[in-house]
N, C-alpha and C positions, 0 to 999 in steps of 0.2 A: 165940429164936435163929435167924440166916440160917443157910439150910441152903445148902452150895458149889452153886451149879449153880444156884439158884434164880433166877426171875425180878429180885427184886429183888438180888439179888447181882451179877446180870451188868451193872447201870448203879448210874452217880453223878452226882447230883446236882452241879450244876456253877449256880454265884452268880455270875451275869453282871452286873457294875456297867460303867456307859460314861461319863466323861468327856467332857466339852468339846463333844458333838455338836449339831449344830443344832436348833433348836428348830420347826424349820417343816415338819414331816412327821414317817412315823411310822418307826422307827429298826427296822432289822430287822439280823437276825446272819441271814448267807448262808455256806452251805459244800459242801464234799463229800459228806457224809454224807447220808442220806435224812430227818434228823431236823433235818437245816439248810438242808434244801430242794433238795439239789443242783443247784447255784451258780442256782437259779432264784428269782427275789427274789419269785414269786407265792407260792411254799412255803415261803418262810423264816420264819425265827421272829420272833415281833414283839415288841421288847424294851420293857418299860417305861422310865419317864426316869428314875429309880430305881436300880430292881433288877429282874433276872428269875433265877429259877430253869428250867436246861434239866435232863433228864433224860438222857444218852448214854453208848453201850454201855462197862463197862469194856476199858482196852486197845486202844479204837479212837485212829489218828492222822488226827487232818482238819487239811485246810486248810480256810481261812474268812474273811469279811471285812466288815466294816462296812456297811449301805448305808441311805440315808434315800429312804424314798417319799412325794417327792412331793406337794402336793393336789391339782394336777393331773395324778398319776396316772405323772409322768416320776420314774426308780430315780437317785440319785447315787451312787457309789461311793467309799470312803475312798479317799485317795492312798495307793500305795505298794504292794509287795509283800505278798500272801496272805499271812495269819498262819497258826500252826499251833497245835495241840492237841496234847497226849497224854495220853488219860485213862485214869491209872493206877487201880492197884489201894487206894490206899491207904482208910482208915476215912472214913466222913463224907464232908460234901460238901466238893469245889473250890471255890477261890473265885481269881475274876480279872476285875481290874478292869484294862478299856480305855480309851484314851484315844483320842476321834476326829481321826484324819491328813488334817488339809486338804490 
């Protein structure tokens, strides 16, 4: 049984699925948070073409956004306004699947 307060009580697991993204580099979720790199695409998380599982705090609200690096080393950014998050408390893991905004 979690115990309140415990490490793993304070995160959830969050099922990052991506839609439609390019295929020609490597696909990273960028955000506010320090666990999405904050907004710095060398710290972000690098998404499988799949599925990736993140880990972030319960109760936290980030913004966040799409971006494909590159083989030469240059960041793309999805089109359109910063997405948000809010990782609630609820049981189990989040699951949200994106779709990439040319």
């Amino acid at each position: 049984a979690l115990r309140k307060g415990s490490a793993v009580d304070r995160v959830r697991d969050v099922n990052v699925r991506v839609k439609g993204a390019p295929s020609d580099g490597e696909l990273l979720l960028v955000g506010s948070a320090k666990e999405l790199g904050s907004w710095q695409p060398e710290r972000a998380v690098h998404l499988d073409k799949e599925r990736h599982i993140i880990s972030l705090p319960r109760g936290a609200a980030l913004s966040y956004k799409l971006a494909l690096r590159k083989n030469d080393g240059s960041v793309i950014w999805e089109s359109g306004d910063n997405r948000t998050l809010f990782v609630d408390y609820a049981p189990g893991p989040k699951a949200m699947t994106l779709t990439w905004r040319k």
